[in-house]
Each structure stands twice: as C-alpha cells, then as structure tokens.
N, C-alpha and C positions, 0 to 999 in steps of 0.2 A: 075746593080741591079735597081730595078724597087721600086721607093716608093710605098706604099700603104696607107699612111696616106693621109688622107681629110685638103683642104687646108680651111679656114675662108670662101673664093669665092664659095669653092666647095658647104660647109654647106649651105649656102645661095644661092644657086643656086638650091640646094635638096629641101629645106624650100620653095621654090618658085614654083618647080614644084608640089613640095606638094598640095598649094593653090590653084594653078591653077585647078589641078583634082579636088581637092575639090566643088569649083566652076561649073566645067565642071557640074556637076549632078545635081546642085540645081542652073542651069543657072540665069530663070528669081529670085529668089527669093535672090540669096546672088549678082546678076549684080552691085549694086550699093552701097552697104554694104560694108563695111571696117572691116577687122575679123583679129586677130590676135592670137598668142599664149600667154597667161598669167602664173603667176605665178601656181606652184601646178599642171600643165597639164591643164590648163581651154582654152577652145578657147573663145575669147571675141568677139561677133558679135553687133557693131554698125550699128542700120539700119536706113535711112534717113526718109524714111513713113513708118508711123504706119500700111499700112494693109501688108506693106512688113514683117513686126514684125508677124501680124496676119499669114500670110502665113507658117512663120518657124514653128510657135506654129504647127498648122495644122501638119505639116513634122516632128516632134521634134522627134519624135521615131527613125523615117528613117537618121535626119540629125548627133542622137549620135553613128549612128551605123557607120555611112560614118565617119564620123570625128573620130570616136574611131580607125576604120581599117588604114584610109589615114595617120591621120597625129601625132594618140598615144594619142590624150587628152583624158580624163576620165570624163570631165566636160563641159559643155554649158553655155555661159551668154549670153542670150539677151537684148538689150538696145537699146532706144529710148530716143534723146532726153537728153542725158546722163543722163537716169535715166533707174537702171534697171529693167525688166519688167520680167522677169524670169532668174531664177537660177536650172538646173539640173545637176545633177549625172549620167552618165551614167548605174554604177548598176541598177539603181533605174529603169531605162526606162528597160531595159534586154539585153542579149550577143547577138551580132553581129548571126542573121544569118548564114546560108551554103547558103539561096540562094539570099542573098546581097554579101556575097564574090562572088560566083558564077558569078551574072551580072556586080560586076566592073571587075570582071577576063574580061569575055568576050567582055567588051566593050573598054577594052583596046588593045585589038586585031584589 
C-alpha cells in the first residue's frame, strides 16, 4: 500500500518550487529580494534597492495576480529598508486573469 500523505521535506520542497516559479516571471525584479510567506496569506517582499521597490509597484497588478495563482496569497507587502513601502489586497488590485493563467500554463510547457 502506497502512502499518499506529504512528508515536512515534501511540503518544503513544494513551497520552494513554488518560489522558484514565482521568481522565474519577475526574474530581474524579485533576483535579489528575499520574499517569503506571512501570516494571514501575505507574501512579504524585502527588496535591497529602492528602484527594485519602484519596479514591483510598476508590476503590482501583474505580481498579485502571479502570486495569488502560484503560491495562494491574497496579500502583497513591500519593503525597503525594513520599512514598509506598500501594503495591497489582492481583491482590491482584481481576479486573476484567463490570459495570465493562460501564459504561466503555457510557459510551463
């Protein structure tokens, strides 16, 4: 008989490939940024330079829609400096696309 339960290694091995996609899309802008998952579904993005901060803002729309699909958060923080520089909701920005599912479908191909 075959387990089907997920081992601590597994989850964390999930969790990382998660990241990783994530990343993959918003290469130069999260390259050097440290992002994690936070309490409440929030994903917490520390970024080293400020125009890397400016950049996500730019992207903020695109990045809650990628981060709502990949990895389930519902919220964005961004920080500089540990200080936070924005706070968004994902409702607030709008629902995920058909054609941002559409192109991570197909680039995962």
């Amino acid at each position: 008989m075959l387990s089907t339960e997920m081992t601590f290694d597994d989850i964390m091995r999930l969790e990382q490939f998660r990241n990783e996609r994530l990343r993959s899309f918003f290469a130069q802008n999260l390259l050097h940024c440290v992002f994690r998952r936070g309490r409440h579904k929030t994903l917490i993005v520390h970024c080293p330079e400020a125009w890397m901060v400016d950049s996500l803002l730019t992207d903020l729309e695109e990045l809650c829609d990628y981060a709502w699909l990949i990895l389930g958060v519902e919220a964005i923080a961004l920080y500089f400096a540990q200080e936070e520089i924005c706070r968004v909701e994902h409702y607030r920005v709008h629902r995920a696309s058909s054609g941002i599912r559409h192109r991570i479908l197909k680039k995962s191909r």
